[in-house]
N, C-alpha and C positions, 0 to 999 in steps of 0.2 A: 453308798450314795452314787447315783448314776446322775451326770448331765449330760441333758440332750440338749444342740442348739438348734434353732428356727431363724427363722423371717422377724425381725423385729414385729411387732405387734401395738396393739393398744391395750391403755387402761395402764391399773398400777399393780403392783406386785400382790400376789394371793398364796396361800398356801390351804390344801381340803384335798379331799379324796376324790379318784378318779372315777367316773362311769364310760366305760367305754365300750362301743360298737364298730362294727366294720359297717357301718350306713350313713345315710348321709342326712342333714339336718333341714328341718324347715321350722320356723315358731309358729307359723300360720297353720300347717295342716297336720304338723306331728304331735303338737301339745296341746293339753288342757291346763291353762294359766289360769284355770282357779281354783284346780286339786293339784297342779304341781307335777302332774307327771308325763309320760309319753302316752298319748292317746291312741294313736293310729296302730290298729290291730297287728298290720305287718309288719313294722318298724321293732325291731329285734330288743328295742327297750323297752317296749311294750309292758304299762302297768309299772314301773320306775319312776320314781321320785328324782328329778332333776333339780331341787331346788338349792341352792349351799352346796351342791357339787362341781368339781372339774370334768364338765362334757368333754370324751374325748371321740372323736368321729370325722367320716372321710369327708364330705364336704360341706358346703354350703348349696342351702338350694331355695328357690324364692326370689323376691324381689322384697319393695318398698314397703311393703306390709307386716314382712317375715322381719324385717329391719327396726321399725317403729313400736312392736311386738316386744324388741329388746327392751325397750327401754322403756314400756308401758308393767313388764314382767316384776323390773328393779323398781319401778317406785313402791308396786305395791309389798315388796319383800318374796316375791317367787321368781327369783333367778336363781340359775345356777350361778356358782364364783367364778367359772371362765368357762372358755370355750376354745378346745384347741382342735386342729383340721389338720387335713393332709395339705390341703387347699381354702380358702375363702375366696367369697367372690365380695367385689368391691361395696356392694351396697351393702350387704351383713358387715362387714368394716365399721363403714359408716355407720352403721345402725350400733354397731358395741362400742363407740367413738363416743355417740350419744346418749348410749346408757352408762357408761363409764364400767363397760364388761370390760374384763380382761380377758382378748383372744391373742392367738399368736398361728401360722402356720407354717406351713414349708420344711419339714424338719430334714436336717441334714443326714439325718443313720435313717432312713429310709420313713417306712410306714407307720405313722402314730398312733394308729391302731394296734399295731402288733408290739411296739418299743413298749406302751405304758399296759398295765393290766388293772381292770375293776379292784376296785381297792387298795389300789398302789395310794400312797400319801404323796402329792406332789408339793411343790413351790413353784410357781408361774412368774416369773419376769420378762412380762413384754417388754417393757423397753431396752432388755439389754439380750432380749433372744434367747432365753434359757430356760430351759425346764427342768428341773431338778427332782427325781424321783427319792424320797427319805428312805420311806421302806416299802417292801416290794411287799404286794400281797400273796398268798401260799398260787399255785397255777390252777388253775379249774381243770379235774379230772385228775 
């Protein structure tokens, strides 16, 4: 068991499998929220099912749209469980504030890209800043 701490966060405690990219995030111009997965051709998840997974990825990107996006995702049942960053920007906050996502950022062991791996099994505790990795998935390559 590894724990990683962050940036307090929002939402409530989750536990699901990681998908993780070193890119950065938009709900507006990188998803299709009505097959659930990464749309935009360059986006390195390209063709990935996002939905009941832990996103893990470098930033946040967008505004008011990308934000509302969240929480239009979860009523219908295509969210991912959380969403963890190197960084977030305040309106995606707000916007998984209001979807009642679980994000968290800022992690203290460096790049959360590189710490968790696609199919690592996490625990997400925003409110108490911790990500807890169960079991590590085998390393790619």
């Amino acid at each position: 068991m590894i724990r990683l701490k962050c940036h307090a966060g929002v939402g409530g405690r989750v536990e699901g499998e990681a998908l993780v990219a070193n890119d950065n995030f938009s709900a507006r111009y990188d998803l299709d929220r009505i097959k659930g997965v990464f749309s935009r051709p360059d986006h390195r998840l390209a063709g990935q099912s996002y939905v009941g997974r832990i996103l893990v990825l470098n930033t946040a990107k967008g505004g008011v749209a990308s934000a509302w996006m969240l929480h239009e995702m979860k009523t219908r049942g295509l969210a991912p469980a959380a969403i963890l960053f190197n960084r977030a920007n305040t309106i995606l906050a707000q916007g998984a504030a209001l979807a009642q996502l679980p994000m968290c950022d800022r992690f203290e062991d460096g790049d959360v890209t590189t710490l968790i791996r696609t199919g690592d099994r996490l625990i997400v505790d925003p409110r108490e800043g911790v990500v807890t990795i169960l079991d590590r998935a085998d390393p790619v390559g």
